[in-house]
C-alpha positions in Angstrom: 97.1 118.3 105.6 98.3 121.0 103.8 99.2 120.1 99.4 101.0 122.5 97.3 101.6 121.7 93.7 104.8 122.4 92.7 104.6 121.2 89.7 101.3 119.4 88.1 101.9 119.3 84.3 102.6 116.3 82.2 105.3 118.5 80.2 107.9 121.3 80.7 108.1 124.4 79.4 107.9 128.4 80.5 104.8 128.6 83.3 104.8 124.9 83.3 106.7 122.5 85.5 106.8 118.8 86.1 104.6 116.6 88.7 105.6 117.2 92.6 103.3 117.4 95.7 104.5 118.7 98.9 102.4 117.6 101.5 103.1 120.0 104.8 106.5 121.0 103.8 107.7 117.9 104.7 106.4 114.9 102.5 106.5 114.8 98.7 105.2 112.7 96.4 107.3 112.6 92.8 110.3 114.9 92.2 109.6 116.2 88.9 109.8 119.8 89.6 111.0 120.4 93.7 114.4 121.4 92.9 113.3 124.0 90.3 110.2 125.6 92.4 111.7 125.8 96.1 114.3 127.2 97.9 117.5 125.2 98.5 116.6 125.7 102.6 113.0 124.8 102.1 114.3 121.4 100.0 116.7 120.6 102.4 113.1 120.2 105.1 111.9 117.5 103.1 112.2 114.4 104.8 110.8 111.7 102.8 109.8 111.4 99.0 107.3 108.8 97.1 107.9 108.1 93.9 104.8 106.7 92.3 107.0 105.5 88.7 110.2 106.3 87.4 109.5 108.6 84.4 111.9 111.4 83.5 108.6 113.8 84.3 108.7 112.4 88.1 112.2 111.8 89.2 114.8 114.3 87.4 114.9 117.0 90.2 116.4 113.9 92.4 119.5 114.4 90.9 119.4 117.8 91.5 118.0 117.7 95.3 120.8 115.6 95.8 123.1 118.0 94.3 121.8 120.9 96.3 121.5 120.5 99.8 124.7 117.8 99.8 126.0 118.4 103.3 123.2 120.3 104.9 121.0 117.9 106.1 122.1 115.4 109.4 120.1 112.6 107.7 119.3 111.5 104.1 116.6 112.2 101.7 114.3 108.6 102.3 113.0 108.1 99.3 110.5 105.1 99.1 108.7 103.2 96.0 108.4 99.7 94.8 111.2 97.8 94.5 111.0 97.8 90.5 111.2 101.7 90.6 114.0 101.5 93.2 115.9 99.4 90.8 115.7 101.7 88.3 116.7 104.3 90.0 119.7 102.9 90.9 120.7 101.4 87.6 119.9 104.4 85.7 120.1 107.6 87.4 122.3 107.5 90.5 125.0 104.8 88.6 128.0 107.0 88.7 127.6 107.9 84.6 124.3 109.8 84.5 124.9 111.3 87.9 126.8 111.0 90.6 125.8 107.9 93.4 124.3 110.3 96.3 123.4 107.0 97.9 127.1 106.4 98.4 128.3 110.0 99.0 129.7 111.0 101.3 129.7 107.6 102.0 127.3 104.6 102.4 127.1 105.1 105.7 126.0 108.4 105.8 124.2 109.1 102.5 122.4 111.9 100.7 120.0 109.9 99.5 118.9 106.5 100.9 116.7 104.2 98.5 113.8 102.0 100.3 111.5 99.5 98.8 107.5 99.9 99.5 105.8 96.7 99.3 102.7 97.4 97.8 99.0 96.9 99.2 101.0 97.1 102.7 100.6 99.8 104.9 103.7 101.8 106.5 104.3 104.6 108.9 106.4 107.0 107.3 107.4 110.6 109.1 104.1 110.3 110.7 101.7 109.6 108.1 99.9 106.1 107.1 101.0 105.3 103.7 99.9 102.6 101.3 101.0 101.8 97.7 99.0 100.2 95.3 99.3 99.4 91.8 98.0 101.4 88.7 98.0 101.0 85.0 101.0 102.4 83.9 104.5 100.9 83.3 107.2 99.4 85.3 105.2 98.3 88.5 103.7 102.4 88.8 101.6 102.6 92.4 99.3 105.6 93.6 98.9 106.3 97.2 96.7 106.6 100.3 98.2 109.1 102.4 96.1 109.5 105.8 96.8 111.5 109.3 94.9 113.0 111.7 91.6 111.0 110.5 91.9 112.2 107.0 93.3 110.8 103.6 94.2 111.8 100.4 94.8 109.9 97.5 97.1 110.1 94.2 96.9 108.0 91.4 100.2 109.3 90.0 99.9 108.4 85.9 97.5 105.7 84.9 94.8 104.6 82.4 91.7 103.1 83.5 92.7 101.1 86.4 90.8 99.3 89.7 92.7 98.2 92.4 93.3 101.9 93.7 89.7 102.4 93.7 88.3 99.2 95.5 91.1 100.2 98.2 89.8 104.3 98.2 86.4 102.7 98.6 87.1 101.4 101.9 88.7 104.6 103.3 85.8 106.7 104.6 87.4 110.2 105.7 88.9 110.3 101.9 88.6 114.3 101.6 90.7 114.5 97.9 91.6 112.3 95.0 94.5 113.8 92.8 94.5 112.1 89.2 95.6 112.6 86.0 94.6 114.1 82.6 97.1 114.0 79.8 95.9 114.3 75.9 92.5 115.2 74.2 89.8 113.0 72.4 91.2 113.1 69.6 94.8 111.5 70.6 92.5 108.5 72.3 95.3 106.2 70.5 98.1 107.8 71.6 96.6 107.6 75.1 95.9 104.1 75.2 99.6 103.4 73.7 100.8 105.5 76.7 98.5 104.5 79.5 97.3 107.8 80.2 93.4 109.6 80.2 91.7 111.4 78.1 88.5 113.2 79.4 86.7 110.6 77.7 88.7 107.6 79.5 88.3 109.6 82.6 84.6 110.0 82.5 84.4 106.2 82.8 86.7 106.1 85.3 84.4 108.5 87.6 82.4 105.7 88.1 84.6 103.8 89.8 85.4 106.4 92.2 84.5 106.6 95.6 81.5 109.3 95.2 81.0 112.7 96.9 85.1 113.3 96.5 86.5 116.4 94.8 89.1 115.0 91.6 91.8 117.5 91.5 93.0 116.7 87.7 96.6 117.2 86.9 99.7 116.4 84.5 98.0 118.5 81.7 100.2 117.9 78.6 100.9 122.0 78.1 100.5 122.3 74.3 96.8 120.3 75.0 96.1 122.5 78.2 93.1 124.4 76.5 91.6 121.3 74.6 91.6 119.7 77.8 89.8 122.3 79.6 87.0 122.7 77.1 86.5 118.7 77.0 86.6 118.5 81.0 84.2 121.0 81.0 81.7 118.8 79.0 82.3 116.2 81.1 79.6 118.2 83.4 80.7 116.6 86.4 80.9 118.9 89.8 83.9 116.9 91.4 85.9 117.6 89.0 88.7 120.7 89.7 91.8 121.3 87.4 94.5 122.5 88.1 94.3 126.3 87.4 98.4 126.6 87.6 101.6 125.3 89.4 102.2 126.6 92.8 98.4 126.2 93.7 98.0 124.8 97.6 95.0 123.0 99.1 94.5 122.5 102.7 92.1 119.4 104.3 
């Protein structure tokens, strides 16, 4: 499987752009910045999207997807999460006054965009990978995912605090070549953090030892204006799995 970051900050600005992984060109997880970093054509060949929450940070290029390659493709844009995110999507982004209902146009029949629950903890075949939600610690009913094909999985945690259920479930997934997590503020905004169920290197430290061990933590969604803070306090960390993010656009093949 081949991962390019498009966008793997917790923030936008110049240089930095909001959480999406395209997995072989075809598969993304989050929308935050896939509008902004490819080509309309190489939009258009996604297929399916997971959304792991429905954060401004990791849905807004939606809208704009939608927007972009309306007409082009023969099928819609399957975009699949659990059915609290779905909601919310409906209610409060495509609803006709924030944007337009692609799920309706051109017509219901044959959308732009088609909106699918994912029950969590329940594996499902989806453009030929094995995917499984489960839940983390962030709000409205947030889920990370297994992603496996070909004998090998990755997994993203999407935004969280400490959490567990992802973990017990990584634990029993031996070919588990990555694990993509987050890091958003520095020690010193441990409050702000907590309030916001995100990590700090401190938070994440303990969380290393829940993880499945021998896996390389690819650490992203960087708050930019904390970027440099964070990189010194990783660095004490003095763990060897751990690999941020050096900048947006970065791929990884496994």
């Amino acid at each position: 499987m081949k991962v390019k970051i498009l966008g793997g900050h917790g923030g936008v600005t110049i240089g930095f752009q909001a959480t999406s992984f395209l997995i072989d060109d075809q598969l993304l997880i989050d929308a935050g910045s896939v509008a902004s970093t490819l080509s309309i054509d190489n939009q258009a060949r996604v297929n399916n999207i997971l959304v792991t929450h429905s954060h401004l940070d990791h849905i807004k290029d939606l809208a704009f997807l939608c927007d972009n390659c309306f007409g082009m493709r023969p099928g819609p844009f399957e975009v699949w999460s659990h059915p609290t995110v779905v909601r919310i999507l409906r209610e409060h982004l495509f609803n006709d006054t924030i944007w337009p209902d692609f799920s309706a146009l051109p017509n219901r029949e044959k959308p732009t965009i088609r909106l699918n629950d994912l029950v969590p903890r329940t594996p499902r075949e989806i453009g030929g990978y094995r995917i499984t939600g489960i839940p983390v610690q962030h709000p409205n009913d947030a889920m990370g995912y297994i992603v496996e094909k070909d004998g090998k999985a990755l997994l993203f945690t999407g935004d969280t605090a400490a959490t567990t259920e992802i973990w017990q479930a990584a634990s029993k997934v031996p070919h588990l070549k990555a694990i993509f997590t987050e890091i958003s503020f520095p020690n010193r905004l441990r409050g702000v953090a907590r309030a916001s169920d995100h990590h700090t290197p401190e938070s994440l430290g303990e969380e290393l030892k829940k993880m499945p061990p021998g896996v390389p933590v690819i650490l992203t969604h960087m708050k930019p204006n904390f970027r440099g803070q964070l990189e010194s306090e990783i660095a004490e960390l003095g763990d060897q799995r751990l690999q941020m993010l050096v900048k947006d656009g970065a791929e990884y093949t496994f």
